[in-house]
C-alpha positions, 0 to 999 in steps of 0.5 A: 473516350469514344468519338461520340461521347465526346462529340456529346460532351462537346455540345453539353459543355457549349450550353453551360452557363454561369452567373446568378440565378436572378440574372440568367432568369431575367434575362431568358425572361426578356428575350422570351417576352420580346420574341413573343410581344406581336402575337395576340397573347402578348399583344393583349398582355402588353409585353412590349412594355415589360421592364422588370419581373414585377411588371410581368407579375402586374400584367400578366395573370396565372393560369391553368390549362383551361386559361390557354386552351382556346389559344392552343385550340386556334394554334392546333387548327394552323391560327399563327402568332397566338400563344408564340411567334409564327405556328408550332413545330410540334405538339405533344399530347398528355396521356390522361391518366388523371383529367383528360389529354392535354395539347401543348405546343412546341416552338423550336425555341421550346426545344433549345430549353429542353437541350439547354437542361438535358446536353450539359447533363449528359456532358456532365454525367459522362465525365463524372462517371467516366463514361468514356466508351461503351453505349447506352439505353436512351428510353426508346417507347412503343408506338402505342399513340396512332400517329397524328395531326392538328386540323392544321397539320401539325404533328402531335408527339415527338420521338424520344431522341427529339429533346436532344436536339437534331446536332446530338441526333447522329453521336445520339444514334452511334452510342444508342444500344437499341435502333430507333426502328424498335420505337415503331413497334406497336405491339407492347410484346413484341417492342419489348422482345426486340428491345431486350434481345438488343440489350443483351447484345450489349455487354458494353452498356455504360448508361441507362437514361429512362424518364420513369424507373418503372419502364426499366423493372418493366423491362427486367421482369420481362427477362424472367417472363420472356426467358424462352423466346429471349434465348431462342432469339439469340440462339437462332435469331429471326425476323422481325418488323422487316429487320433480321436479328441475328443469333448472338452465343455470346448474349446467350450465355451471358443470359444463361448465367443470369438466369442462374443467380438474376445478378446483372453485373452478367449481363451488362458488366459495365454499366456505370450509371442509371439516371431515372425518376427518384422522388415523391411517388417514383421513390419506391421503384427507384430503390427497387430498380437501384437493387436489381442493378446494384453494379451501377450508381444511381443518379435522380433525373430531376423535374420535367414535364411535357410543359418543360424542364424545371430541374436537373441534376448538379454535381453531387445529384441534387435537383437543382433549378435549371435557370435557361430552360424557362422562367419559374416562379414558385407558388406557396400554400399561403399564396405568395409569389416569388422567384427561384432565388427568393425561395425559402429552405423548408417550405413546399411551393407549387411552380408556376412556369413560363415557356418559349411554348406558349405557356406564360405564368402557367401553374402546373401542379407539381409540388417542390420543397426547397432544400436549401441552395447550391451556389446561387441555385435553389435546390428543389425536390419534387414532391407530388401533384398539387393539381390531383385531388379527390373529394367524395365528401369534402375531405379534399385530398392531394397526392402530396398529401397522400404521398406522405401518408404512404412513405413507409409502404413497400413497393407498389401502393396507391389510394383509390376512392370507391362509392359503393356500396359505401363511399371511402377509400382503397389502398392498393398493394401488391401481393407479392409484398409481406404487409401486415393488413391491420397495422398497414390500415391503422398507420395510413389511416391515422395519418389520412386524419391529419387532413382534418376534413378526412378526420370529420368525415370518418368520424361523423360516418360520411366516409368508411374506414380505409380497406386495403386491396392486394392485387395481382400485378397492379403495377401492369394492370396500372401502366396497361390502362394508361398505355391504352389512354395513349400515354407513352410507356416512357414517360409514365409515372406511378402517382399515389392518388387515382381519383378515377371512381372506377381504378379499383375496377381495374386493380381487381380484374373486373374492369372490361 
């Protein structure tokens, strides 16, 4: 094993922790009460008083972004000891795709959680699938965010390699088969030219760790697009953004002989795991991503968010809780509470999550469905927002919803409402899928009417039937958009419900 790999495998191994779930959760709780008890949040709350679980669940209420935005407000304009002891060290801004940007804050303590989760991940990862030389392909976005400030000085946003932590930083840039510079690239072409002209250089790669499958297919397509200027770059090399690429014969024919046959055991002949997004609205290009990569093995990255990590991979795969990266409760449809070891098999929750970012008690919108329990860990599998919803009528859909509705279509495919000339909805797809439109309509419509407030409102004429809508590359048109609302292109994700009235705008070439 490479000197970097096991420097890596090294650091994971020294976040591990056994012991019951209850415990370990407890105890991150305390120390995160008791470090955070002097500022005017826990000063309020009474956290110096805290004994037990349930007393924090006595004094301390849920809350939603609109709750705790006048704290982070304050925080932003450089106010110490609000939401967490001292001021941040970073903030990270949510793209927006759905209700508007979002600021959280980051405290050092924040991003120790974060490796808590990821370093004993990849420690794992690289012995399960003996990853013992060759490099890999951390997702690396472009810098499409202008770089920014809070009034108080802060920075908002943080490179992709920062969740790793500044000890994994140098072993980080040794085994990365992309250079960092390639994130300071601002222009989406040009980024993706140069990413993939380092990716071919590469016969040697053995992982591909990326938050969204999406940005890897994005990537792969591009190697048929770019196929010219991809070869010439190898071929004679060239300039770009002040660093000299050099030709390369040997990525070259290797590009050549993929090229013929689009087989990718060509170019990366080596490659041994593939670790992205995998459920709810990811799952369709996760199978297509694990089919143009059919050589490797595939592996679900779990549930994280901006706000932190709620899940990670076990041994065999399964999402399960990530007991020292926060502390979750779990929110169920009949309203009751409770925590990560009390959580029932079957039954779908809302996580309620609390950080050593500030955030406490914080209901985040992400659905999961317990699968049972591994050990004394639950296992939880993402299924959707709770938090995205649309309502034209009353009919009140949400993506968990919507996303059970649309198991079964192929490829790209999100519900869109539409107000004129009469007020409904669009299902989008892909033209380049084979779909059969009347069957498609008739399937998805009759499950919509299991949400008896959809049935009444078709029924009685409030809404139109579902039509359906076969764009032309939806899925650049949909990461196009929210690129240019500021979200990064690696953290993206496909969701099944765009409430926005004007998406259909954008699906048919319309919008400006």
């Amino acid at each position: 094993m490479s000197t970097a790999l096991q420097s890596l495998a090294k650091l994971g191994a020294g976040f591990e922790h056994g012991g019951d779930t209850a415990e370990r959760q407890q105890s991150w709780l305390y120390d995160c009460l008791h470090r955070n008890r002097n500022t005017d949040y826990g000063t309020h709350y009474r956290f110096d008083m805290i004994r037990s679980v349930e007393n924090f669940r006595e004094q301390v209420p849920i809350v939603s972004y609109e709750d705790v935005e006048p704290f982070i407000v304050r925080m932003s304009n450089g106010e110490a000891d609000v939401l967490l002891a001292g001021q941040p060290i970073a903030f990270e801004r949510t793209g927006g795709s759905t209700r508007g940007s979002k600021l959280f804050p980051y405290s050092s303590h924040s991003l120790e959680d974060f490796q808590a989760a990821l370093l004993p991940w990849l420690s794992g990862s690289i012995r399960q699938f003996g990853i013992a030389t060759g490099t890999a392909y951390f997702s690396i976005s472009p810098a499409t965010r202008k770089a920014e400030v809070t009034k108080g000085g802060v920075s908002i946003g943080l490179p992709d390699g920062a969740y790793l932590g500044a000890n994994a930083l140098a072993e980080f840039i040794q085994i990365s088969a992309v250079p960092a510079w390639v994130g300071s690239l601002s222009d989406v072409a040009e980024w993706q030219s140069a990413t993939l002209y380092w990716l071919l250089r590469r016969a040697d790669l053995a992982l591909i760790s990326v938050w969204s499958p999406t940005f890897m297919l994005t990537l792969l397509d591009a190697l048929d697009v770019r196929y010219e200027e991809l070869a010439s770059l190898l071929q004679d090399g060239a300039v770009v953004s002040g660093h000299t690429l050099s030709p390369d014969c040997a990525a070259l024919a290797r590009l050549q002989a993929f090229k013929s046959n689009e087989d990718a055991s060509r170019l990366w002949p080596n490659l041994k795991l593939v670790s992205c997004w995998a459920d709810a609205s990811s799952q369709p290009f996760f199978e297509q991503l694990s089919q143009r990569l059919a050589h490797a093995s595939f592996q679900g990255k779990g549930l994280l968010s901006t706000e932190g990590v709620v899940t990670v991979p076990d041994s065999v795969g399964r999402p399960v809780l990530a007991p020292d990266s926060g502390f979750f409760e779990f929110l169920s449809d009949s309203g009751d509470i409770c925590s990560g070891h009390e959580v029932i098999a079957g039954t779908q929750y809302e996580v309620v999550m609390t950080t050593s970012g500030g955030l406490y008690r914080y209901q985040t919108g992400d659905s999961v469905v317990c699968e049972g329990f591994a050990d004394t860990l639950p296992i939880l599998r993402f299924s959707g927002r709770q938090g995205l919803t649309c309502d034209i009528v009353g009919e009140k859909l949400h993506e968990s919803f919507v996303l059970s509705c649309l198991k079964d279509v192929p490829g790209f495919r999100t519900l869109v409402p539409v107000l004129t000339p009469r007020s409904g909805y669009t299902l989008v797809v892909d033209n380049q899928e084979q779909h059969e439109s009347s069957t498609l309509i008739d399937l998805v419509e009759s499950r919509l009417f299991r949400n008896p407030q959809y049935a009444y409102a078709r029924r009685i004429g409030q809404l139109e039937k579902l039509s359906l809508c076969e764009a032309s590359q939806p899925l650049e048109k949909y990461m196009g958009r929210l690129v240019r609302g500021g979200t990064r292109l690696g953290d993206l994700k496909v969701a099944a419900l765009c409430p926005e009235t004007d998406w259909l705008e954008t699906f048919s070439g319309t919008a400006i």
